[in-house]
DRENSEKE-486096 format. One record per residue (C-alpha): x, y, z. Coordinates in Angstrom, 1 decimal, always signed. Each point is the difference from the previous one (the first is absolute). Example, Ala and Ser with C-alpha at 12.3 -4.5 7.8 and 13.67 -1.06 7.14 Angstrom:
BEGIN
(site (+12.3, -4.5, +7.8))
(site (+1.4, +3.4, -0.7))
END
This chain:
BEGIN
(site (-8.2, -24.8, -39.7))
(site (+3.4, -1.4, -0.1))
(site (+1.0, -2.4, +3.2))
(site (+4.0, +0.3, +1.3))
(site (+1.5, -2.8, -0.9))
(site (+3.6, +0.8, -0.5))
(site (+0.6, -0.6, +3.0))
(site (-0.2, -3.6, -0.1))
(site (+3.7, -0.2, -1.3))
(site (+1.0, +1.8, +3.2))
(site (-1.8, -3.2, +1.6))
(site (+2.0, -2.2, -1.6))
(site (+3.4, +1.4, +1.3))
(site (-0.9, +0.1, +3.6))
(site (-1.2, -3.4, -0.3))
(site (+3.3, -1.0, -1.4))
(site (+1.8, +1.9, +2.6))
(site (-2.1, -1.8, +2.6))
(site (+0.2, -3.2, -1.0))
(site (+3.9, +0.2, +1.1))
(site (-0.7, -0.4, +3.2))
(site (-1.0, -3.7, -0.4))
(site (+3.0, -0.9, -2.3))
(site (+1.7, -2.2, +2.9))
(site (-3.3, -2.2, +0.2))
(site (-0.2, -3.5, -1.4))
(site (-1.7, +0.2, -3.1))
(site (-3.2, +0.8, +0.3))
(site (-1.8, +1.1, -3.9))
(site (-4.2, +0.7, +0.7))
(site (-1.7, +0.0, -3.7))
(site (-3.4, +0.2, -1.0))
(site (-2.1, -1.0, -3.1))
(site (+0.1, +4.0, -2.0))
(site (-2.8, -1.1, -2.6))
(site (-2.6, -0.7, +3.1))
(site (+1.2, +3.3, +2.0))
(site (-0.2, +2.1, -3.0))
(site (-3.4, -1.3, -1.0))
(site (-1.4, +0.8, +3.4))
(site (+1.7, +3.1, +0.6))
(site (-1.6, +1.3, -3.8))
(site (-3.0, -0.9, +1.4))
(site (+0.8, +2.0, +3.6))
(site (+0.7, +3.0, -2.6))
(site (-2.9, -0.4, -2.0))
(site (-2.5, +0.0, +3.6))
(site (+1.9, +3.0, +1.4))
(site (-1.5, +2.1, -3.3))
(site (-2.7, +0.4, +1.8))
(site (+1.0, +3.0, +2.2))
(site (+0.3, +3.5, -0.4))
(site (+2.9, +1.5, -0.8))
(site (+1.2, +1.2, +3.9))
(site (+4.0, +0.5, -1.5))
(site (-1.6, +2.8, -2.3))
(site (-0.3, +3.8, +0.7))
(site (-3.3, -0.7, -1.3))
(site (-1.3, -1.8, +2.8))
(site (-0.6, +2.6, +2.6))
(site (-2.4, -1.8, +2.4))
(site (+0.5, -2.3, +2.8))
(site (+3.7, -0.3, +2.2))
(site (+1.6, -2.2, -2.5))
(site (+3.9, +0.8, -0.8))
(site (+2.3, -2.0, -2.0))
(site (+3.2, -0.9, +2.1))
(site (+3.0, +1.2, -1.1))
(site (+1.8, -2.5, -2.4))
(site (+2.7, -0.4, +2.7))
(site (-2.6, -1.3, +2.3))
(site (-1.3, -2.4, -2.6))
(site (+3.2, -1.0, -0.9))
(site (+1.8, -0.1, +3.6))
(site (-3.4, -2.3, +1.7))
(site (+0.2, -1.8, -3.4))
(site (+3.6, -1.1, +0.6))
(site (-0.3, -1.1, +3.1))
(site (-2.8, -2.6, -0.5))
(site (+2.8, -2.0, -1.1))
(site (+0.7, +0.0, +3.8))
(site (-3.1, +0.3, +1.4))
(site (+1.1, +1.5, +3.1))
(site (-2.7, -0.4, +3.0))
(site (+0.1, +3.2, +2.5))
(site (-1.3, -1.8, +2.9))
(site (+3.3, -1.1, +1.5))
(site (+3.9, +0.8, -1.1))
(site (+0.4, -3.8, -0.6))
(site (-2.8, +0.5, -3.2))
(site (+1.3, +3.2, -1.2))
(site (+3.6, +1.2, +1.5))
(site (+0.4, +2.7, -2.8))
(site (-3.4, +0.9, -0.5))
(site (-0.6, +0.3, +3.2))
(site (+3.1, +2.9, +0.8))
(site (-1.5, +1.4, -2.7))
(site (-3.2, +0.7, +1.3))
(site (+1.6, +1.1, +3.3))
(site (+1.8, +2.8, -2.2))
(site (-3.4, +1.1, -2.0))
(site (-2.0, +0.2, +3.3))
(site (+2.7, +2.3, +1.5))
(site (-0.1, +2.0, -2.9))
(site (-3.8, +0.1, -0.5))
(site (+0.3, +1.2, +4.2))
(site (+2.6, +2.7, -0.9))
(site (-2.2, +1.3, -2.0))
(site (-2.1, +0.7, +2.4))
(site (+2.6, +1.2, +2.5))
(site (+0.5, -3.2, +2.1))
(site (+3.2, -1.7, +0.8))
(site (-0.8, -2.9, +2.1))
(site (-3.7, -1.2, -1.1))
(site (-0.8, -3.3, +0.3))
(site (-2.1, -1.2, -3.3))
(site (+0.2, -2.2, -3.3))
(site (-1.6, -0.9, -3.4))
(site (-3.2, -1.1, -0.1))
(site (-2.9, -1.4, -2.8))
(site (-1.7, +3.4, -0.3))
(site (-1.6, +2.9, +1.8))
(site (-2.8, -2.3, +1.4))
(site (+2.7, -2.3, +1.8))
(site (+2.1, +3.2, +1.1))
(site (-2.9, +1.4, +1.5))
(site (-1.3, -3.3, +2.2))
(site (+3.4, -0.2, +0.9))
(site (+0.1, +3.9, +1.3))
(site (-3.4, -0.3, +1.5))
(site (+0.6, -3.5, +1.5))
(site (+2.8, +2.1, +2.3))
(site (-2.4, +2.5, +0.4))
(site (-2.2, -2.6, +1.9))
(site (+2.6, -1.5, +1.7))
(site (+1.3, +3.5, +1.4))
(site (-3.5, +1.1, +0.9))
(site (-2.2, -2.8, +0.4))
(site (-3.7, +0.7, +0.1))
(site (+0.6, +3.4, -1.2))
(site (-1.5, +1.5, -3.8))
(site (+1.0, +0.3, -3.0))
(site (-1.1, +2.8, -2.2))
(site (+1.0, +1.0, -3.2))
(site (-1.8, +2.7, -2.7))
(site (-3.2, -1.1, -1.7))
(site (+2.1, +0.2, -3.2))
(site (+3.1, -2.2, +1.6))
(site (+0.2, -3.4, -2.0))
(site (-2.8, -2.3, +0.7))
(site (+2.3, -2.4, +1.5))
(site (+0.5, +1.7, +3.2))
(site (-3.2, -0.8, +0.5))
(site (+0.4, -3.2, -1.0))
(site (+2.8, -0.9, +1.8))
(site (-1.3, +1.0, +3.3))
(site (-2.2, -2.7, -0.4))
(site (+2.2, -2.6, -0.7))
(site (+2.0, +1.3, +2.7))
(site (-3.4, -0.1, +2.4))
(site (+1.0, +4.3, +0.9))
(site (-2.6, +2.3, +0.4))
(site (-0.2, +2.5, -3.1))
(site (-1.0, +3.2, -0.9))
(site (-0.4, +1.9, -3.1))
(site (+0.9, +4.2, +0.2))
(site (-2.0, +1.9, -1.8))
(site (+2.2, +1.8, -2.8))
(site (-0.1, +3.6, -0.8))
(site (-1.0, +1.9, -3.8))
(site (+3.6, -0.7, -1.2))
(site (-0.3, -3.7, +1.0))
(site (+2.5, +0.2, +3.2))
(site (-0.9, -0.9, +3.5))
(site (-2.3, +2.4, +1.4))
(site (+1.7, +1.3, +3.4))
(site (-3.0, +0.9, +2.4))
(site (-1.1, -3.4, -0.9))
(site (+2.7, -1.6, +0.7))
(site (+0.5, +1.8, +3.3))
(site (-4.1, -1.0, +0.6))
(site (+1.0, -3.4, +0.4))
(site (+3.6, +0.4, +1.7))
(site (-2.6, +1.5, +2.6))
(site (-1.7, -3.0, +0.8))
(site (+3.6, -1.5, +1.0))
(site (+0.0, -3.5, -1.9))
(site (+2.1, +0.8, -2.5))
(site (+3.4, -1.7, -0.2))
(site (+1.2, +0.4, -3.7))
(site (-0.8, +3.0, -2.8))
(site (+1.0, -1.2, -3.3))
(site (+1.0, +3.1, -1.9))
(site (-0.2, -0.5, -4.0))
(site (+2.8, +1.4, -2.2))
(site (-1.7, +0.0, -3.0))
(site (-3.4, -1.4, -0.4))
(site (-1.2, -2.9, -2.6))
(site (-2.9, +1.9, -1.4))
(site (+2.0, +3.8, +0.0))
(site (+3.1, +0.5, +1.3))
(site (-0.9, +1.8, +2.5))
(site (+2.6, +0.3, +3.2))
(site (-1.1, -0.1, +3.5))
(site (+0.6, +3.3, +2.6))
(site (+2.9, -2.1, +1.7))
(site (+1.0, +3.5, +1.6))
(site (-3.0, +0.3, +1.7))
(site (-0.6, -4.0, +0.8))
(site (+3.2, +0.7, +1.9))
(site (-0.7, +2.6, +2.0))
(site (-3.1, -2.2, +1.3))
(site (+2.1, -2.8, +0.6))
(site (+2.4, +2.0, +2.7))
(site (-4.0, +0.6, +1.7))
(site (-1.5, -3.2, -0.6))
(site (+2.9, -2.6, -0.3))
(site (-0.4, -2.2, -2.9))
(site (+2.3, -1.8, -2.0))
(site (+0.0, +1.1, -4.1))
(site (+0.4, -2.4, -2.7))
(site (+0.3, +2.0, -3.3))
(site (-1.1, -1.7, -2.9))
(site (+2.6, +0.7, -2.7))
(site (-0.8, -2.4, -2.9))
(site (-0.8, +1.7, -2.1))
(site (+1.7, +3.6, +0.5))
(site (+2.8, -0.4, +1.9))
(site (+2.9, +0.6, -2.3))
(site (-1.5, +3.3, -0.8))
(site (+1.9, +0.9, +2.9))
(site (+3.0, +0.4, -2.6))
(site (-1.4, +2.3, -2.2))
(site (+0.6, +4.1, -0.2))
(site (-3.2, +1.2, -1.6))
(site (-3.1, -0.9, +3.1))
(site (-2.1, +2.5, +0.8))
(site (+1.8, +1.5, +3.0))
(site (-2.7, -1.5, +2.8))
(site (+0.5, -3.1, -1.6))
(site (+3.8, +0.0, +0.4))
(site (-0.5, +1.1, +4.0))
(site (-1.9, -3.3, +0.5))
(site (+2.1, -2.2, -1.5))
(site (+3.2, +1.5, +1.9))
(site (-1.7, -1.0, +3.0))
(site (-0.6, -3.9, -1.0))
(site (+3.6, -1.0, +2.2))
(site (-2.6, +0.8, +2.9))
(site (-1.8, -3.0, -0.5))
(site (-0.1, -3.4, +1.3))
(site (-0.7, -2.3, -2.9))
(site (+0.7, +1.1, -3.3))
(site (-1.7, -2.1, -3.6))
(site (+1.2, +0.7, -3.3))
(site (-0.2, -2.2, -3.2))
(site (+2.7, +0.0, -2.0))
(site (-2.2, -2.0, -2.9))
(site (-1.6, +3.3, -0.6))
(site (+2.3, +3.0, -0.3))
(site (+2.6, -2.0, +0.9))
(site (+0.4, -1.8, -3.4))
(site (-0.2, -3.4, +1.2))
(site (-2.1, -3.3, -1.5))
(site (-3.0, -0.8, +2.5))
(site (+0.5, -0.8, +2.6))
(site (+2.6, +2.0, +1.8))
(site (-1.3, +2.3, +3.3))
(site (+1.8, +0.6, +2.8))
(site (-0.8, +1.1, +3.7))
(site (+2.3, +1.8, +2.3))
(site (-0.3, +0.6, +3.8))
(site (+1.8, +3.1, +1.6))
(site (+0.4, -2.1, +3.0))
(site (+2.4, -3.2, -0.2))
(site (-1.2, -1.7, +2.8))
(site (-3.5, -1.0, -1.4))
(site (+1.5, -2.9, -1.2))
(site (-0.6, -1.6, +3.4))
(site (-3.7, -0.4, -1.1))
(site (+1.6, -2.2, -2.9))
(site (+2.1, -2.4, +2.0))
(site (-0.3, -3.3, -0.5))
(site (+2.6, -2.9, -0.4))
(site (+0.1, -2.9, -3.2))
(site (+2.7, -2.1, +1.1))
(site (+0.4, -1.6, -3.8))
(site (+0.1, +3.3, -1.9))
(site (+1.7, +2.9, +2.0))
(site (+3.4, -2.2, +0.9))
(site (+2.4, +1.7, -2.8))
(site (+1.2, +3.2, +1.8))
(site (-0.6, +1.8, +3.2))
(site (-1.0, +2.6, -1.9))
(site (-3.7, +1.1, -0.3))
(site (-2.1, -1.8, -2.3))
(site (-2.2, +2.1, -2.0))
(site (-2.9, -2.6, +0.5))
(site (+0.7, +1.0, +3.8))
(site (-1.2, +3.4, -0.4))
(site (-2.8, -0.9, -2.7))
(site (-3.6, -1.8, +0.4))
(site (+0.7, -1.2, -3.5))
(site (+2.0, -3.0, -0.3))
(site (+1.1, -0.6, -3.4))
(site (+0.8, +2.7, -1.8))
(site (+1.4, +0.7, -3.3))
(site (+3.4, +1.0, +0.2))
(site (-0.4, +1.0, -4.3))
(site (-1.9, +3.3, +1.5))
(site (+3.5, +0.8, +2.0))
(site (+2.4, -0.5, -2.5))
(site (-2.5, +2.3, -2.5))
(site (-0.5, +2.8, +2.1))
(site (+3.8, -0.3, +1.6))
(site (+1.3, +0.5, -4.0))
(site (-2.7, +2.5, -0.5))
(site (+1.6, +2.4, +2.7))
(site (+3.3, -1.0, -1.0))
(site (-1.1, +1.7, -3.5))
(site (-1.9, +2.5, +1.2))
(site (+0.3, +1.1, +3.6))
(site (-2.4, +1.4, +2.4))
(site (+1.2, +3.4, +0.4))
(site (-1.4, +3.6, -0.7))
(site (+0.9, +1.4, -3.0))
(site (+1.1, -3.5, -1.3))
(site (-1.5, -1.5, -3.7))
(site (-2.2, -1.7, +2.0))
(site (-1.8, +3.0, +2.0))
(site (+0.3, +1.8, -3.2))
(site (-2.1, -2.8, -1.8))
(site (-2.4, +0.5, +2.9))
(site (-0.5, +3.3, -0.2))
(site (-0.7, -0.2, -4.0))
(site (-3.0, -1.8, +1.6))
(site (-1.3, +2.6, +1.7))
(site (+0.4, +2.8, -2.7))
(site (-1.9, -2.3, -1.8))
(site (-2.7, -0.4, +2.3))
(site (+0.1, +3.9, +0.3))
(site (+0.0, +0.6, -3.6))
(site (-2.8, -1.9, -0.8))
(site (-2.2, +1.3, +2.8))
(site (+0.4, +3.8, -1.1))
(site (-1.3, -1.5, -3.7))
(site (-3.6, -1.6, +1.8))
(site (+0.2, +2.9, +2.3))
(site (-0.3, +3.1, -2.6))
(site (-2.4, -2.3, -1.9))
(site (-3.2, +1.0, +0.1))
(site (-1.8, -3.9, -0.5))
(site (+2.2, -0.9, +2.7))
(site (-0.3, +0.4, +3.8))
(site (+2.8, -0.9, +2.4))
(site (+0.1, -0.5, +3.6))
(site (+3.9, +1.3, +1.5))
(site (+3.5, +0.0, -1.4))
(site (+1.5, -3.0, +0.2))
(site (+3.0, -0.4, +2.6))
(site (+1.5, -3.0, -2.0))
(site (-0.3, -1.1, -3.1))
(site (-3.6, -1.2, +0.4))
(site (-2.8, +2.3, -1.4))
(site (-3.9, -0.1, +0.0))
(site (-2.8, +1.6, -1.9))
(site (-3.5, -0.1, -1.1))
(site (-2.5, +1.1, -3.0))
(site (-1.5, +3.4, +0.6))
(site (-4.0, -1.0, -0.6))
(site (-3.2, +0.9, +2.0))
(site (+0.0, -2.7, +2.5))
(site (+2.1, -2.7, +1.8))
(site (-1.1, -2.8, -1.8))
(site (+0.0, +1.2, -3.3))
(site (+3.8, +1.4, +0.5))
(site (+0.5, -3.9, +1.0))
(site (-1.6, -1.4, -3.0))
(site (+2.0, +2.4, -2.5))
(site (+3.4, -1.2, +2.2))
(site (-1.0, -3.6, -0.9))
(site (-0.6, +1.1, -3.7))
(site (+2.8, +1.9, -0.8))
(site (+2.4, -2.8, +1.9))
(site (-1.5, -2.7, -2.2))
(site (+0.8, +2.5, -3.4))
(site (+3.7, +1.2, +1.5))
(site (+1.1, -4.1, -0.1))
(site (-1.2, -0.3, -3.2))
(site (+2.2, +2.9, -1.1))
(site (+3.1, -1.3, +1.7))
(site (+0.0, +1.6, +3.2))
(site (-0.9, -1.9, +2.7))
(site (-1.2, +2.0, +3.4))
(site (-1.6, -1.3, +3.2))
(site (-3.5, +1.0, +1.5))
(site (-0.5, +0.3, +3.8))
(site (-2.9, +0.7, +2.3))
(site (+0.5, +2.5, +2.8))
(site (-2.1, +2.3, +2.2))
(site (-1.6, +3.2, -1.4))
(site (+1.8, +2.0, +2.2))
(site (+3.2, -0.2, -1.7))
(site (-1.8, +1.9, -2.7))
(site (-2.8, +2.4, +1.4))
(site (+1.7, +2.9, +0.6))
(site (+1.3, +0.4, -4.0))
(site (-3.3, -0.4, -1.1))
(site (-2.7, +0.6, +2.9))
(site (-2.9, +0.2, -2.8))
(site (+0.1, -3.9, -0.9))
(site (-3.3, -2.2, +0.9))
(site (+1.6, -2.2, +3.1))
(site (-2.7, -2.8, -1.0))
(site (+2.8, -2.5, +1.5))
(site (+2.4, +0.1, +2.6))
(site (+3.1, -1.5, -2.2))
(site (+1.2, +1.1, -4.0))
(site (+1.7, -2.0, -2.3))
(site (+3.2, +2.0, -0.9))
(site (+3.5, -0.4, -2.4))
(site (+3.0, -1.2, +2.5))
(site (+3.0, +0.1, -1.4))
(site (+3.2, -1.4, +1.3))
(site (+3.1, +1.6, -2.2))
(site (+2.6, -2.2, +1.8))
(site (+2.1, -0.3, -2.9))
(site (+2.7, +2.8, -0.4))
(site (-1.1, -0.2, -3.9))
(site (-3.3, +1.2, +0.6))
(site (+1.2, +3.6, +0.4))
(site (+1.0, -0.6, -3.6))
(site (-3.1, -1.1, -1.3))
(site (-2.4, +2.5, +2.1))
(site (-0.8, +1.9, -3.7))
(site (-0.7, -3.7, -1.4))
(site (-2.5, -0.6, +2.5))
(site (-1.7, +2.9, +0.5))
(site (-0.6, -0.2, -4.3))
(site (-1.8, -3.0, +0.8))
(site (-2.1, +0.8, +2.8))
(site (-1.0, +3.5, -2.1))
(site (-1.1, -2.2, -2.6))
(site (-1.9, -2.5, +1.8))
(site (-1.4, +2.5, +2.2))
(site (-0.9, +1.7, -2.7))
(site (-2.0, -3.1, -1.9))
(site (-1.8, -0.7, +3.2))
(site (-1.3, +2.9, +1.1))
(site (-1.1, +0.9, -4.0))
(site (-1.8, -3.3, -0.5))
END
């Protein structure tokens, strides 16, 4: 694998151009000893071997996407600055530019006057959602799927609000009469709806979570971060597309652009419909917010410093490539999910293979068609182990039976959970190496299951 590096010259003339912005300055000439910095940084290069190669097509596992060298290049430029997005007076540029991103990222969703900004990650995006959601309707619950991220959960209790977990359905979305179990006992404040699942992909019935909301009245936080650009693409399954159409009925929107997005961690961003939430952020610091009557971005944020290097990445990133249908960008996305769909209807007319549902992204899981549960688990462990060794590099899960009983109701259900392949092809490249792969897995398979 070859790293981009001709890039680096591109560096050097925006750094140039830049620096003419300090010419009228006394003189002012920083230096630093090169032979130390260039021992320790061959040192840096020799730890960071150990890793697996995420840029590669190869590496078809976890939610790990290289940003796009504009990003590296753009947040790498402006550490010369430094900028801090907590107040204008730390990052006047940076911070318009975030402004700018965050209205795009809410066009994209069909909102013109959300209130919302960058944040660290999904995990902060969603305290930050959820933290309204407690202020809105205090004492009331929060429920999200059984196969939501864990840290719904966990933020609740942080947050000291009441949480429940939904039971999901066969295709790993939130299961409707249970949700509507619970709305019946009349304590529920907030559904968090999942656009695309950690472990599947999977994309929540937001159709029929609103209809319950216009009988139950309860405020909907959809957690994006992981699928929400997919609401570009041209090639969902049509049910799919219906729900996302309907996301600019929300209230609180989460999306990370340090996934699809193309962004270095950590970049995530969270959006509410409704501008006037920012009253739950108000708060006054004399010393920092005195440069403009304009808002402060640490006004509206329960993060204080914040990096205004993600802004100026993700601000040149939709510069290059911006965040409209039938744009490069969409078009990259939707490379992703051909992949995803290309490689599932190779496991799926395999007969050593056993698959659960389509995917609806570009996330796909499978298991190894044996006898029982747990010996379909131990020959998912094997043939993981062999497939690195070979190059490709998947990821293993552990999810409830149901997702697979009814493709193969003759399997021994000695335990309640199987080890399966989950693959995340979140690199448009994948599609182009879907042949490679599946070589590799034949073969390993293969090995395995003659030993």
């Amino acid at each position: 694998m070859v790293l981009e590096k001709s890039s680096l010259l591109t560096l050097q003339k925006a750094l140039d151009r830049l620096e003419e912005s300090f010419k009228d300055l006394p003189a002012y000439n920083p230096t630093i000893e090169v032979e130390k910095v260039e021992a320790v940084l061959s040192t840096v290069a020799e730890r960071m071997k150990d890793n697996f190669p995420y840029p590669h097509p190869l590496y078809a596992g976890q939610m790990l996407k290289p940003p796009h060298p504009i990003a590296r290049l753009a947040y790498t430029l402006s550490l010369w600055i430094n900028p801090n997005n907590h107040a204008l007076d730390g990052g006047r540029a940076s911070t318009l530019m975030e402004k700018e991103v965050v209205a795009e990222i809410a066009k994209m969703f069909g909102w013109s006057t959300a209130l919302g900004h960058l944040c660290g990650g999904g995990t902060m995006a969603n305290l930050e959602s959820l933290w309204i959601a407690g202020q809105s309707s205090p004492g009331k619950k929060i429920v999200a799927s059984e196969q939501a991220h864990y840290t719904h959960n966990r933020i609740c209790g942080v947050l000291a609000l009441p949480f429940q977990s939904v039971e999901s359905d066969k295709f790993g979305r939130m299961d409707i009469r249970s949700l509507k179990r619970l709305l019946d006992e009349g304590d529920v404040g907030t559904v968090v709806v999942t656009i695309g699942t950690t472990a599947t992909g999977s994309v929540d019935p937001l159709s029929e979570i609103l209809k319950l909301q216009s009988q139950y009245n309860f405020r909907i936080h959809a957690d994006a971060a992981y699928g929400g650009y997919f609401t570009l693409t041209d090639n969902l399954r049509p049910e799919t597309t219906i729900e996302y159409s309907l996301l600019k009925e929300v209230d609180s929107i989460v999306i990370d652009p340090h996934k699809h997005g193309l962004q270095p961690y950590g970049c995530g961003c969270v959006l509410f419909r409704d501008p006037s939430v920012g009253r739950f952020y108000k708060h006054d610091s004399p010393y920092t917010y005195f440069t403009s009557s304009e808002i402060h971005l640490g006004e509206i944020s329960l993060e204080c410093s914040r990096p205004g290097s993600a802004a100026v990445a993700l601000w040149a990133t939709q510069q290059l490539l911006p965040l409209e249908k039938g744009g490069e960008f969409a078009k990259s996305l939707s490379r992703c999910r051909e992949a995803a769909k290309k490689l599932f209807e190779k496991v799926s007319n395999d007969g050593r293979f056993l698959t659960a549902f389509a995917p609806e992204l570009d996330i796909l899981i499978w298991a190894v068609k044996a006898e029982s549960v747990s010996r379909s688990s131990l020959l998912a462990k094997e043939i993981f182990v062999q497939a690195s060794k070979e190059g490709l590099h998947l990821a293993t899960a552990d999810l409830p039976i149901k997702f697979f009983v009814e493709n193969f109701p003759d399997m021994i259900y000695d335990q309640q959970r199987i080890t399966c392949f989950r693959s995340c092809l979140l690199k448009p490249e994948h599609l182009d190496w879907i042949d490679h792969i599946w070589q590799t897995l034949d073969k390993v398979t293969r090995l395995t299951l003659t030993k």
